[in-house]
N, C-alpha and C positions, 0 to 999 in steps of 0.2 A: 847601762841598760839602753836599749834605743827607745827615741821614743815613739816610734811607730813602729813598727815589726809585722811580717807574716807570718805564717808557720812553716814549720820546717817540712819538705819534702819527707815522706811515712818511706824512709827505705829499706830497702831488704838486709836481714838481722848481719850478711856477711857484710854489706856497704856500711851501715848505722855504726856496726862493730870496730871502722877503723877511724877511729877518735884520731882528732888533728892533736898534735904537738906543738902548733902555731899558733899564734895572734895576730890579728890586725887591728892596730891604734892610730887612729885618726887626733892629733892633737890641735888644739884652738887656733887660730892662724894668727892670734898674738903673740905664742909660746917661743917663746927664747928658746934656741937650742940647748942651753943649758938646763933647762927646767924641765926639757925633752929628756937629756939625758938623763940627771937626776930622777924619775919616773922609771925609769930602765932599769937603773942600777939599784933603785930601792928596791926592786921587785926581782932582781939577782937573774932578769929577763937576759938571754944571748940575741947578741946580733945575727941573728943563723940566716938573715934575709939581707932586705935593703929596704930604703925608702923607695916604696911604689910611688910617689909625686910627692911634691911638697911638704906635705903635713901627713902623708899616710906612709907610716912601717912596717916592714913583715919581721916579728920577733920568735924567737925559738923559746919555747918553757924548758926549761931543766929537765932531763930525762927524770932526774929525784921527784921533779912536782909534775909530772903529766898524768893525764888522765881525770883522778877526782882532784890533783891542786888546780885544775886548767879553770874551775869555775871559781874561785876563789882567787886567783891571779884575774880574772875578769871582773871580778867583783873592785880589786883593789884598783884596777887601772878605771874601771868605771866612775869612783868616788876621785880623782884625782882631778883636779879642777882645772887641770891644763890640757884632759883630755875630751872631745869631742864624742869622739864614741870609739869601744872596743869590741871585737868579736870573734870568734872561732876562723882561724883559714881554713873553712867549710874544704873538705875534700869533695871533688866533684869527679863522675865520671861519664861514658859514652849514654847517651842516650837508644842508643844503637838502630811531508815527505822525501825524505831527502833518502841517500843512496848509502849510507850505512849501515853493515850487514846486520847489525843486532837491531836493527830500529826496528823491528815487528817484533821485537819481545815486550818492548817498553809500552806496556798497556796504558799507561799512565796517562804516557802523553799519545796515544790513539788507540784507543779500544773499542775493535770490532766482533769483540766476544772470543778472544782468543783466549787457552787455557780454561773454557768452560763460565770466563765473564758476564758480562754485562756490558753491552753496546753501547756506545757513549758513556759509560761510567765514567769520564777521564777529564783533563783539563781543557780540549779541542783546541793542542797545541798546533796541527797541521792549519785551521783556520786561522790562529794567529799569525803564524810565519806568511799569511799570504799578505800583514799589514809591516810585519818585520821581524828581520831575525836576528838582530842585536847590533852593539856599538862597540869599540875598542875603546867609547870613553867613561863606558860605566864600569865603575871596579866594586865587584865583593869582596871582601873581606871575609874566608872561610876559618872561622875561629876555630879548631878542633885538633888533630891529629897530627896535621903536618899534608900537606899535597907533594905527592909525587910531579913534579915539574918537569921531569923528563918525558912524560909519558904521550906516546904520538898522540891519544887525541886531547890532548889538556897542552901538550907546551906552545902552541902558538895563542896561548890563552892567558900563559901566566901575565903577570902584572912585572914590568922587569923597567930598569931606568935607562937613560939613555946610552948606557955600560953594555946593555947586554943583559945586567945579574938579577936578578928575583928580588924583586919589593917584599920583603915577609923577615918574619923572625922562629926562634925555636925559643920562647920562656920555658917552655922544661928543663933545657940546659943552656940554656945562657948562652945562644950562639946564633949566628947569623946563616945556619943551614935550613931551611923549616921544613926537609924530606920527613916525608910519609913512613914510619917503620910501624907501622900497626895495617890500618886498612881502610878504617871509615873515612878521615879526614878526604883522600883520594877520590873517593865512592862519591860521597858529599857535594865535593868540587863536578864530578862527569856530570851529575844532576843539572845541576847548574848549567854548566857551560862545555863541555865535551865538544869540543869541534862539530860542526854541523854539515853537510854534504863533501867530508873530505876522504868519502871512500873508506874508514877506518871505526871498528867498533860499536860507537853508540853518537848519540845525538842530546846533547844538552836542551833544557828549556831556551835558554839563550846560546843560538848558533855563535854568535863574536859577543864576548865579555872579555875584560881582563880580574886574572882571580888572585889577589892578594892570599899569599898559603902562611897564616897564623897559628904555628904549633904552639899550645901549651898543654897537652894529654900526653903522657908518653907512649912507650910500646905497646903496654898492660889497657890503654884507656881510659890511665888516673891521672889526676891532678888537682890543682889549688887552685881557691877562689883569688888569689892573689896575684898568680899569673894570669888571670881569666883578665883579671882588671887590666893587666898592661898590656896583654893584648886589644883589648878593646881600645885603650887609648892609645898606640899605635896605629890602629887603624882610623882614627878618629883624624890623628895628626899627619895619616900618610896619603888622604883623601880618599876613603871609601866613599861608596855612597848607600853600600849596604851592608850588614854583619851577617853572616848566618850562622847558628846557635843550636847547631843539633847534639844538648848535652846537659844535663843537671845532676841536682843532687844538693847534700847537704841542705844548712836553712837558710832564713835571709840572710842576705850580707849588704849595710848600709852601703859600704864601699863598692859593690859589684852595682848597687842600684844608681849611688851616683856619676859611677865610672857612662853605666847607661844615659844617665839623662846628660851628661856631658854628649852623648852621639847625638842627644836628642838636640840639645843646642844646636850640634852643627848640620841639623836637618839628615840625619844618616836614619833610616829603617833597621831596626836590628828584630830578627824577625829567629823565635825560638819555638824549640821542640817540645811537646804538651808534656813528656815523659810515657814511660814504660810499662807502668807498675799496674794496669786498670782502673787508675784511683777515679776518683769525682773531682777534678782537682778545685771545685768549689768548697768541697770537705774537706779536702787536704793539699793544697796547694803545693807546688812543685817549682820550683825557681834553678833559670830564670824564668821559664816561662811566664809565673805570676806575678812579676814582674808589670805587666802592663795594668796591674792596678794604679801604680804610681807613673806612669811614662808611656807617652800616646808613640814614643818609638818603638814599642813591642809590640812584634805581632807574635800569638801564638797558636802552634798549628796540631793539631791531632792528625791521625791517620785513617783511611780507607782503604778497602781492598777492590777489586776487580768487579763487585757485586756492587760495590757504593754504598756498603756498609761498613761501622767504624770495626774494625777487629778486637777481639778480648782484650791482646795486650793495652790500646791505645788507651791512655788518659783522655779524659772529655772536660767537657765542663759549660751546661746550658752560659752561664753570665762570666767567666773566665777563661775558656778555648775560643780565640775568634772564631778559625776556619779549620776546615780539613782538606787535605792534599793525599793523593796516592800516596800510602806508603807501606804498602806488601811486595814481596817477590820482584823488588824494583833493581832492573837491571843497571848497573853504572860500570865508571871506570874502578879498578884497583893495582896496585904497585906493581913493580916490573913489566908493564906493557899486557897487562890483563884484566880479564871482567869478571863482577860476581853479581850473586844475586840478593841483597837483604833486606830485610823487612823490618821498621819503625818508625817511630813518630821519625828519628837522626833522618830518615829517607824522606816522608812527607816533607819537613821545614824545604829544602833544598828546592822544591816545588815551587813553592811557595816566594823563595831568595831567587829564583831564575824568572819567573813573572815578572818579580818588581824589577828586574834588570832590562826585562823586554820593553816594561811602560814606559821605563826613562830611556830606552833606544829611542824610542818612537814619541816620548813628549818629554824634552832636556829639559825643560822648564817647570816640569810639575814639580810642587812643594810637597812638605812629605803629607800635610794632610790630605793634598789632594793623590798622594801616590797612594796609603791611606785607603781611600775611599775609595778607589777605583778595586782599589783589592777583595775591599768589603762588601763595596753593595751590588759587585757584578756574578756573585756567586749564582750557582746549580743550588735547589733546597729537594734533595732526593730523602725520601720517607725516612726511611731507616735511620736518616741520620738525626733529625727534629728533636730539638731538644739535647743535645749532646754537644754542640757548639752554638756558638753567636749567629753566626750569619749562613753557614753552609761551607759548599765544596767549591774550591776553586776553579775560576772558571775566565783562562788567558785570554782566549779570544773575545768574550765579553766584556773583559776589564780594558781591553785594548780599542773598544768601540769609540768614533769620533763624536762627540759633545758637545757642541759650544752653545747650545741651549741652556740659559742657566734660569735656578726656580725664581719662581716672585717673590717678591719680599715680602714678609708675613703684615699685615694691616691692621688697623686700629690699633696698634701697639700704647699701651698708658700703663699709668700707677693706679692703680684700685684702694690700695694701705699702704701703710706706711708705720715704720716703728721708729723706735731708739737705733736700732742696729739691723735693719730690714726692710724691702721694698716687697709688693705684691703685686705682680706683674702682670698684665693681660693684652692677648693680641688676638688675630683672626689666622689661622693656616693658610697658606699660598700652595701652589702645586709644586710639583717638579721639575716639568716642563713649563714656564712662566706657568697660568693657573691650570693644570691640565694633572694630573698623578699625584701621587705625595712624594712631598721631598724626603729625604734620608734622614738629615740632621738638621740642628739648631746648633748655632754658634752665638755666645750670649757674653756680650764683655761689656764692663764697668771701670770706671774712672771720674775722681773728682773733677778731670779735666774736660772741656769738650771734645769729642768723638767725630770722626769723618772718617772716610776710606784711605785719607796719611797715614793714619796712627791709631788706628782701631786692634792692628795684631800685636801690640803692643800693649794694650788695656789689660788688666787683671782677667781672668776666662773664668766664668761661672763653671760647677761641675752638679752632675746629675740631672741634667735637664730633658724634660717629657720629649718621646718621640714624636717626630711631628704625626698631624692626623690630616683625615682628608681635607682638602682648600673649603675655606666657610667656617670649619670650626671652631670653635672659641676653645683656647686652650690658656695655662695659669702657669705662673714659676712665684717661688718663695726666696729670694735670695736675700742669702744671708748674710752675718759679719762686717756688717759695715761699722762706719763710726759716726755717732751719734751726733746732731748738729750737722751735719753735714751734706753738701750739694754735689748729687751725683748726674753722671751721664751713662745710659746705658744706649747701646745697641746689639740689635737682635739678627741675623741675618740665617736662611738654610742654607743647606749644601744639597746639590744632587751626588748621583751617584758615580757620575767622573769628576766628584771632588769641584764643581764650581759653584759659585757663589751669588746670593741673590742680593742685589742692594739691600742697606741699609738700612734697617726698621727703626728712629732714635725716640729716647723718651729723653729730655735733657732739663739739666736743672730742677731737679727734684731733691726736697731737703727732707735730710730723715730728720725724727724728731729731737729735741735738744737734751732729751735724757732717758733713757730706757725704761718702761713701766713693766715688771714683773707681774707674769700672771703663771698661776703652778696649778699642775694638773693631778700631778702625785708629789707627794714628802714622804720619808718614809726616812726618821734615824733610827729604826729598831729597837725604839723605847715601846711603842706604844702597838697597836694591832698593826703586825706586820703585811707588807700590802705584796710581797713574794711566798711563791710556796717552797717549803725548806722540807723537798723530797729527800731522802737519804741518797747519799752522804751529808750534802746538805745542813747545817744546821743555823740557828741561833744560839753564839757563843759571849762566854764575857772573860776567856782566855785574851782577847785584845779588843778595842774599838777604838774608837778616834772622836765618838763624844755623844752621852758619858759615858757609858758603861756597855753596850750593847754593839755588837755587829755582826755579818752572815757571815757563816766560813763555811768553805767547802769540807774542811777536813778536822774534824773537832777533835781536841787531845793526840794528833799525829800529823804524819804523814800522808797526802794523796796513793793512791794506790795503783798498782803497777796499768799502763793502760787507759786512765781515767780518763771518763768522758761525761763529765757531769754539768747537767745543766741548774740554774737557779731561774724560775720562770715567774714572772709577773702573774698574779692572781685573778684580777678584773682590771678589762681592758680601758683604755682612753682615747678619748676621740681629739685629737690634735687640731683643733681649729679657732682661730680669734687671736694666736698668739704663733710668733715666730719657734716652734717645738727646737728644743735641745735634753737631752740627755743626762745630768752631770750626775757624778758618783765619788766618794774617795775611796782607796785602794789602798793595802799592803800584801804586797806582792813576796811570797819565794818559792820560783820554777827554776828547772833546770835552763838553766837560760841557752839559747835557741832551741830548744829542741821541747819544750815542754811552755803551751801559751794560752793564755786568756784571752778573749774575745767580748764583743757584744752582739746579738743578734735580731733583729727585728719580724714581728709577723703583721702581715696587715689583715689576713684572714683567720684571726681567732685560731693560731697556732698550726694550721695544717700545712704552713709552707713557712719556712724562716731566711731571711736575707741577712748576711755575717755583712756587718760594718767597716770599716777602715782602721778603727783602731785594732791594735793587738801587742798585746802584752808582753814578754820572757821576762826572765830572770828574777835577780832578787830587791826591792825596793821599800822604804818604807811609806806612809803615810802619802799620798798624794791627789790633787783634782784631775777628776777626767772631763770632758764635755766631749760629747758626739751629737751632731747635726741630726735631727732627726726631720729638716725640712725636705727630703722629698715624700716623705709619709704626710705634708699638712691637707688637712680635708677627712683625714683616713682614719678609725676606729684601731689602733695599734694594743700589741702584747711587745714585750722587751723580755729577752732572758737575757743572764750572764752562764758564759761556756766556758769549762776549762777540759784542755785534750794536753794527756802524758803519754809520751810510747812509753816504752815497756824498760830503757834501761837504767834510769835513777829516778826516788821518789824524793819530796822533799815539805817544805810545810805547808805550800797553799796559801790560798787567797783568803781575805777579810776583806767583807763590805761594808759601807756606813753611808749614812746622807745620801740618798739616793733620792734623786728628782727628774721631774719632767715639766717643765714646762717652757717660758723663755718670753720673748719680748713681747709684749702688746702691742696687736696691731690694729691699728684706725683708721679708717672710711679718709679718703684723702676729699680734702673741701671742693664740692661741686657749684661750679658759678658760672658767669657767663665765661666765652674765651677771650682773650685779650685781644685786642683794636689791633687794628692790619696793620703794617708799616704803609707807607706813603713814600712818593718821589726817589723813587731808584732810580741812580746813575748807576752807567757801565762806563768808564774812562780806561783808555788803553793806558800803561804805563811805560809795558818795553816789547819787545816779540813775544816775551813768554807770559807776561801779566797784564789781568785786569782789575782795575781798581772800582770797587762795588760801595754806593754809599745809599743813604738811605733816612729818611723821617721817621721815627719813634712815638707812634701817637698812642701807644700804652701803657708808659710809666710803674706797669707792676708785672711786666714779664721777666721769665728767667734767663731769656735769651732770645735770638734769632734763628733761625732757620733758613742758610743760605741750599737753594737746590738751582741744577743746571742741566738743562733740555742736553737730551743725550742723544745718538744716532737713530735708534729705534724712536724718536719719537714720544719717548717718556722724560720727566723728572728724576733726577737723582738726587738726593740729598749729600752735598760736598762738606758741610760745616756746619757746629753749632755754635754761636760765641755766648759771652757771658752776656749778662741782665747790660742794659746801657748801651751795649758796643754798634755804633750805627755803621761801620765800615768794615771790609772784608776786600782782599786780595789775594786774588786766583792766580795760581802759579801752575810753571810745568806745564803753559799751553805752548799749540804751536803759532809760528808766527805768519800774521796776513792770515788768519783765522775768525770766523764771528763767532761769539758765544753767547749764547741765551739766559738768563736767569730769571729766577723769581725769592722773594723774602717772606717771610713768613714769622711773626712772634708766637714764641712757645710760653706755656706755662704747666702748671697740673693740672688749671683746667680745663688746657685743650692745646689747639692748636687756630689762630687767628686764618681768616683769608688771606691770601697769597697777593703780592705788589701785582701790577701789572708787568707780565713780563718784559723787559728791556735787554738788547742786543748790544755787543759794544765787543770791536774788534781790535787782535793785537798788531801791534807796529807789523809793519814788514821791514824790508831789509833797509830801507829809506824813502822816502816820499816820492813821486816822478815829480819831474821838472814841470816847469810849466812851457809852454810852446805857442806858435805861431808869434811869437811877440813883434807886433810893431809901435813905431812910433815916430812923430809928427809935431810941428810945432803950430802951436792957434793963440793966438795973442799973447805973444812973445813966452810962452811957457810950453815943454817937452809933455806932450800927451803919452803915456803909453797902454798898449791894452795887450792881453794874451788869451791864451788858453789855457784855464787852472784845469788840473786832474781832477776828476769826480772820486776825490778818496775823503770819508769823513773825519780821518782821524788829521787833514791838515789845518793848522791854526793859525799859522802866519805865511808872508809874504814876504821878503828882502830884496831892496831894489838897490843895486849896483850899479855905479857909470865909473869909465873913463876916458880920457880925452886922445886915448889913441887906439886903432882897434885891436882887437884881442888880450886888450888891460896891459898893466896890471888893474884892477877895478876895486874901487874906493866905495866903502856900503852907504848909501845914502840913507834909507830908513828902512827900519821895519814896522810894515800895518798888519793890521788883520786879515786873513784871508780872503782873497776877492780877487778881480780882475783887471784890475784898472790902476793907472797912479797917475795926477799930475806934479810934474816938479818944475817949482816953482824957484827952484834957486839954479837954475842951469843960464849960462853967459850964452846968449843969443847972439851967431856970431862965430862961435867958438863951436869947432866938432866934440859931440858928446857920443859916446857908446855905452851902450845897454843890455845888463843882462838881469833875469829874475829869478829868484831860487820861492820853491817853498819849506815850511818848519811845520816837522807835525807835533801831536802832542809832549812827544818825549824829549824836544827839542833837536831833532833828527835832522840836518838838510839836504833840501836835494840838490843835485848837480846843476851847476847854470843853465838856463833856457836859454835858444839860439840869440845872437847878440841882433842886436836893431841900432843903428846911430842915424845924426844927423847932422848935415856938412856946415861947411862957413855958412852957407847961405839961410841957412835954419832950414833944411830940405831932409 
């Protein structure tokens, strides 16, 4: 059983009707191949595949056990304890101005109300190509069909090695041709990248791309989640930097989600089609698309038409379709040197994959959250569409606007509570534009360690955090799951909407408490007045429970029935505040596993709107603890139901409830006191060209740490570092060299944050100290005077004074003093010719080149 799951795409009875004969088993990364095998052979499974990676197989069921033995073969290889996770090879299929002649059909990308449109309805591609019109070093990656690489306006596009040959593969058959024998995969790619002012056809979003052509759909438009995987990692390993994904079907596939967040590791965009069907896909979720509930590298795209409204076909989804892209009567390329016209979300996504190709032409360096965001927050929000995606219609030219205004860092950022397992967070909104607009997002990361701009994208990432609001307002987070005892560092920073970032917000050294205090808002084991109402089907049963004798089922004395969509709903509501809110429940589970799933669903207005949680159920399981987070609801007056949804082709026995609770950590007022005493006597000490050595007085003795910040170009503080309780020193690295740098220190605690050192400046080495110069010297009562001119550089520390007795040396070091100007030597033979040269030694023990030589003759002259 997995143990997170979505639900399966609601497809149509011919698509639903073609039951895979496949498996995919994921076994433990300890498991001996032997033990692999054995699991195989007990289960009388064919090798009718290969190992997709390492530890994942594609196995064939026996023609004798396919169909009803395919869940019962999942069930066995489920319980086998060498196995990670097993699941269906889900069958997947299609989701379905420049001087090129067709380029005034393509409303899309400029529409001037042609075909009876909508003026401006489009992405205002001709305004972007005035910032650029693509790279030869961005490659997508067009997972689908297969691309026509012959085709005049696609093949100076393909993605080929230094051979000459086509970077792609064909996983449908197992070969290294990845031609187009259907139609979309070709279509797909023209969107995209279709040659741009080369006199021929049509005009892609991105004029120069190279298109990686990744067949795994055959002729017909069908295929496996299994090849979908190794296409993906193909493209992962062959340097895409984007996927496009105009295609679903089937249910979740652990293994398709991790194959994705493997893209997501190597910073790839994999950007999918909403589907076809009209669904809600907050009701019914369609993958991959739904997909980006687990992996911030999914973008998923619905469809418009001409009018700027989404069409019947398109899937939507307010909190699950980010954006919408043209995707009606969209002209592209198709096989043998030709064009067609078709309409689908398959046509939107491509929209969508040529933008994000345009933004990295034109910014190589953007990461993908900032690629991300530029996608997201620069959208059109045309009526029609509100409410039916995340963010709106895309919109190239605006995503491609230059930025380097980034928001302010949100303020007053502290701990308010504190639990066992939970912090209560508070800060002030900054703007957009430093304090001017609101920003987009909150990035919110924690770490037992300290936090600074090294090693902050590297901190565990908070999820479901409040939109920012306008700058001044005081806004709250509840973050949860920590561990108890223990000294956290958090930082808070926004994002605008080309994806940059606002310094640093830290709270640091904050200890949750040393053991969790339980507080419950509901109990409910089903002994006593149940606190759910048991609507039919619904019941309270004592056919099974988990302790003692009572528990809810949905389907009492049988089977769920064909279709079911039955909810269990909380009775009277609860107000979630004083305690870190969690959910827990125990469960026995038996669904049609992928394709029949249990859910939790949240209302924070007294049932008229319900929000579906992250967990979700299939298959068959016995007795087990759930817990679901219910802290973005804390503050909030909450209902909870449980939801189970059957299609229509096997029923089976349904869920049992027991012990169901609400409540979770305790949380308390963190101690309000004075703030802790300033640090005292900051040094800045050069070390090398690239570091500074920062030290410092502790006149606190009960803070959590320090607060190293450093004057930045604008003229503001930056917070670099926070160290642990005690630590008086700190060294700045990664500067440049012959650089000054400013700081200031600061003791943190929870109850505040202490006055700031007096700032202190201290600069790094350069390449070596100067000499010293005009040097002469003289003799006055039988002893060598000499005197120079030292460099005005503060970082030198010594002096080295050299003679020899013939000129231009060799020269013998006679002492080293402290920096200064002057030396008497007192041991030179008067009489005798002495020559002289003087170097200086800066901090780092650096020296400089000799200073012009000065001697003096027999005669002491």
């Amino acid at each position: 059983m997995l143990g997170s799951a979505g639900l399966a795409a609601r497809a149509d009875d011919g698509q639903r009707s073609r039951r895979t004969d496949r498996v995919l088993v994921a076994f433990k990364e300890n498991a001996p191949a032997s033990v692999r095998g054995n699991a195989v052979r007990r289960l009388g499974l064919e090798r009718g595949g290969q190992f997709i990676g390492r530890h994942l197989a594609r196995l064939q069921v026996p023609a004798d056990r396919a169909g009803g033995g395919l869940a019962s073969t999942l069930a066995a290889l489920r319980s086998d304890p060498s196995v990670r996770y097993a699941e269906p090879d889900h069958p997947i299929r299609l989701a379905a101005t420049p001087n090129d002649p067709s380029y005034s059909q393509l409303w899309g990308l400029h529409n001037t109300g042609q075909n009876g449109g909508a003026a401006d309805a489009d992405i205002d591609a001709p305004e972007a190509w005035e910032e650029a019109t693509g790279s030869p070093n961005v490659v997508v990656a067009v997972v689908d069909t297969g691309v026509d690489y012959r085709h005049p306006d696609l093949r100076d596009n393909i993605l080929r090695d230094r051979n000459g040959a086509v970077v792609g593969y064909d996983f449908a058959s197992d070969d290294a041709d990845p031609m187009d024998n259907n139609e979309h995969g070709t279509h797909v790619a023209g969107t995209i990248g279709a040659m741009g002012n080369n006199g021929v056809g049509v005009v892609g979003v991105c004029h120069t791309v190279r298109i990686m052509p990744l067949k795994f759909l055959d002729a017909s438009g069908n295929g496996y989640t299994s090849d979908a995987i190794r296409a993906v990692d193909f493209a992962v390993a062959n340097g895409a930097d984007i996927i496009n994904a105009s295609w679903g079907g089937g249910g979740f596939s652990q293994g398709l989600l991790e194959a994705i967040q493997r893209a997501e590791d190597a910073g790839i965009l994999f950007v999918a089609a909403a589907g076809n069907e009209s669904n809600d896909n907050d009701e019914s979720p369609s993958y991959p698309a739904n997909y980006n509930r687990w992996s911030r590298s999914v973008l998923t795209v619905a469809a418009t038409n001409s009018s700027d409204t989404v069409p019947d076909f398109s899937n939507y989804g307010a909190t699950t379709v980010d954006l919408a892209a043209p995707g009606v009567d969209i002209r592209s390329t198709t096989p043998g040197n030709r064009y067609a016209t078709f309409s689908g979300t398959s046509m939107a996504t491509p929209h969508v994959a040529g933008a994000a190709a345009l933004l990295l032409a034109r910014y190589p360096s953007l990461t993908l959250a900032q690629l991300r965001a530029r996608l997201l927050y620069n959208t059109d929000y045309p009526s029609a569409i509100e409410g039916m995606v995340i963010h709106g219609r895309l919109n190239v030219a605006r995503a491609l606007a230059s930025d380097s205004v980034a928001p302010g860092a949100p303020t007053n950022f502290t701990v308010t509570h504190r639990g066992g397992n939970s912090l209560m967070l508070r800060w002030t909104a900054s703007g957009e534009d430093g304090d001017r607009g609101v920003a987009r997002g909150y990035e919110l990361r924690y770490s037992t360690a300290p936090l600074d701009a090294s090693n902050v994208e590297q901190a565990a990432r908070a999820a479901n955090l409040p939109a920012p609001a306008a700058p001044g307002t005081t806004q709250h987070y509840l973050l949860p799951g920590l561990s108890a005892g223990s000294q956290y560092h958090v930082a808070l920073y926004s994002v605008d909407n080309a994806g940059n970032s606002s310094p640093l917000a830290l709270v640091s050294g904050v200890r949750t408490l040393s053991e969790s205090q339980p507080a419950i808002a509901l109990s409910d084991d089903v002994e006593g007045t149940p606190r759910f109402s048991t609507v039919t089907p619904w019941a309270i049963t004592t056919e099974r429970s988990d302790s003692p004798t009572h528990s809810y089922t949905d389907s009492p004395g049988g089977n769920y029935r064909s279709g079911a969509d039955n909810m269990l709903t909380q009775s009277a509501p609860v107000t979630l505040a004083g305690f870190a809110p969690e959910l827990t429940f125990r469960a026995r589970l038996d669904l049609e596993a992928d394709y029949d799933f249990f859910c939790v669903e949240v209302s924070a207005d007294d049932g008229t709107t319900w929000q579906r949680q992250s967990l979700m159920l299939t298959g068959t399981i016995n007795w087990n603890t759930y817990r679901v987070s219910l802290a973005p609801f804390y503050g909030q007056t909450v209902r909870v139901r449980f939801h189970l949804m059957a299609d229509s082709m096997y029923q089976q026995d349904g869920v049992w409830l027991d012990n169901i609770t609400i409540g979770g950590d305790r949380l308390v007022p963190v101690t309000v006191g004075p703030e802790p005493n300033a640090p005292s006597d900051l040094s800045v000490t050069p070390v090398s060209k690239s570091e500074l050595r920062l030290t410092w007085r502790d006149n606190s003795g009960d803070e959590t740490g320090f607060r190293i910040d450093r004057l930045g170009a604008n003229g503001s503080f930056t917070t670099l570092h926070t160290t642990e309780a005690g630590v008086v020193e700190f060294t700045d690295s990664d500067l440049l060299a012959g650089t000054p740098y400013t700081y200031r220190v600061c003791a943190v605690s929870p109850r505040g944050v202490s006055e700031a050192t007096v700032p202190q400046t201290g600069t790094t080495l350069s390449d070596g100290p100067a000499a010293p110069t005009a040097l002469v010297t003289r003799v006055e009562r039988r002893r060598v005077v000499l005197r120079w001119t030292q460099p005005s550089d503060p970082n030198i520390r010594q002096n080295r004074i050299y003679r020899s007795r013939k000129p231009a040396g060799p020269y013998r070091l006679v002492r080293t003093i402290p920096a200064t100007s002057g030396y008497i030597d007192r041991g030179a033979w008067i009489g005798v010719p002495h020559y002289y040269v003087v170097t200086t030694v800066n901090a780092a023990g650096v020296e400089s080149a000799y200073s012009n030589e000065s001697g003096i003759s027999r005669r002491g002259r």
